[in-house]
C-alpha positions, 0 to 999 in steps of 0.5 A, a space after each residue: 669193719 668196726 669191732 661192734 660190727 664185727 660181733 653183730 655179725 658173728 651173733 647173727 651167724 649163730 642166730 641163723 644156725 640155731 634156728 637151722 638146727 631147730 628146724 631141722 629138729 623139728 623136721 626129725 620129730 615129724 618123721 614116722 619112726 623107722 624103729 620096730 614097734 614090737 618083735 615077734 619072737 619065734 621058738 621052736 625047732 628045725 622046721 622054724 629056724 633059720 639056715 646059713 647059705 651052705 644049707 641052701 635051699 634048706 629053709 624054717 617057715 621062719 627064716 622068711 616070716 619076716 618078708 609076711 610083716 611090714 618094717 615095723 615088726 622085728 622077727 627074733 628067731 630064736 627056733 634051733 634044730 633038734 630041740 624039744 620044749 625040754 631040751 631048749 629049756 635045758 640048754 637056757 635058750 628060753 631064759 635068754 629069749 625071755 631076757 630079752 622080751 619086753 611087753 607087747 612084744 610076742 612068742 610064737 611057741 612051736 614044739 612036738 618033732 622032737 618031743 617023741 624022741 626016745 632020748 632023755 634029753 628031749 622026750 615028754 609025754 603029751 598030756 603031762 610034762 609036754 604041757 608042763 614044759 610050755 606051760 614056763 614058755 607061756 608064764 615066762 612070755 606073760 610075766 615079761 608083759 608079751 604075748 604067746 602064741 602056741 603053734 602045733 608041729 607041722 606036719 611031715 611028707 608022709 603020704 598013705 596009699 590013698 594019697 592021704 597024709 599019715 599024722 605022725 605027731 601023735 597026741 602032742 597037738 591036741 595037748 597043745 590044743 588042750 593046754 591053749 584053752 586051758 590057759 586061755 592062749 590063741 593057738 595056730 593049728 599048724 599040724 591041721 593045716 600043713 595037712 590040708 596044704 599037703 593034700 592038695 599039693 599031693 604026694 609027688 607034689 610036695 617034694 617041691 615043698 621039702 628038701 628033695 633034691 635029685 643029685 647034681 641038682 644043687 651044689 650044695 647036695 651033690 648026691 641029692 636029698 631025700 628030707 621028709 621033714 625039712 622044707 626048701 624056700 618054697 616050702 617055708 614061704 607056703 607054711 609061713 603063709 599058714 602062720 600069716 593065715 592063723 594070725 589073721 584068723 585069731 585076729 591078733 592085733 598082730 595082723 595090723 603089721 601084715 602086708 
């Protein structure tokens, strides 16, 4: 074989992988991305966040809100146990969630079990520093370009003798409530509709909501559990569904990215 041929052949190999290479760019670039289209950030406190394996089966409403949301949404959950609106500014845990947003992204703000704890640290009062303090959550989310999004507290298992649920959060949800209309932010009562979830399971029925556990039940909880304010999976999964509700409610254009 001559020279001449030879270097015929060799550029009709690298004629053939340039054009192999092309069309599978082109392939790629037809694809839908697999990539997130925007992220749903939750704050909060232990009712929302998640929990390792050793704490099984202790779950927040939004450790499973990602199962509700097709792939493309991302669920950022950023809630931590025993934290008030205070204390989780006090601790930088919204400067860091704030760092991260970028427009259309959204933040699920869900506060008041532990605002009316006596302590410094944590305590507000409902219609002044309460509101204040969400008030930087919801300034913080439109300054970065997303969207807040209030949720009142879920309510807690406590029934009266009628069977009815005790309301034990006090007036921070109708300050949440107030500053939502005041500030033009959508709000998801969580606390009126925990209630009404509540009342239908009934007091014996929602210990299948919450960590009740008899002991040996679980390994986890050898001596058992008795929580009133925590949820098992089950739980989590039926107060997400309310999460699911209020965004369809709200008509968010969130709602799209539902299953």
């Amino acid at each position: 074989m001559s020279m001449t041929t030879i270097g015929q052949f060799i550029l009709l190999i690298l004629a053939s992988l340039f054009l192999l290479v092309s069309v599978e760019k082109k392939v790629l670039a037809s694809q839908p991305s697999t990539e997130p289209s925007l992220r749903l950030f939750i704050v909060g406190d232990s009712t929302a966040s998640n929990y390792p394996p050793s704490a099984a089966p202790r779950a927040g409403w939004g450790q499973v809100l990602q199962g509700f949301l097709n792939d493309r949404v991302a669920v950022v959950n950023a809630a931590a146990s025993g934290r008030s609106s205070k204390s989780f500014i006090a601790e930088q845990r919204l400067e860091k969630v704030l760092n991260s947003l970028a427009p259309g992204d959204y933040l699920f703000i869900q506060f008041g079990h532990n605002d009316a704890k006596p302590d410094v640290e944590r305590h507000t009062d409902p219609f002044t520093t309460y509101q204040e303090y969400l008030s930087i959550y919801i300034n913080g989310a439109r300054e970065k370009g997303a969207i807040p999004i209030l949720l009142t507290p879920v309510n807690r298992r406590n029934f009266d003798a009628n069977g009815k649920l005790k309301l034990t959060h006090g007036d921070y949800p109708a300050a949440m409530i107030q500053l939502g209309e005041k500030l033009n932010v959508p709000v998801i009562d969580l606390g009126a509709k925990s209630q009404v979830l509540f009342e239908e399971w009934g007091e014996e029925g929602t210990k299948q909501l919450f960590l009740w556990l008899k002991p040996g039940e679980h390994p986890n909880y050898p001596e058992g559990v008795e929580d009133n304010t925590h949820f098992c999976e089950t739980g989590a999964r039926e107060v997400a569904k309310l999460v699911v509700e209020g965004i369809r409610e709200l008509a968010l254009p969130l709602a799209a990215y539902l299953k």
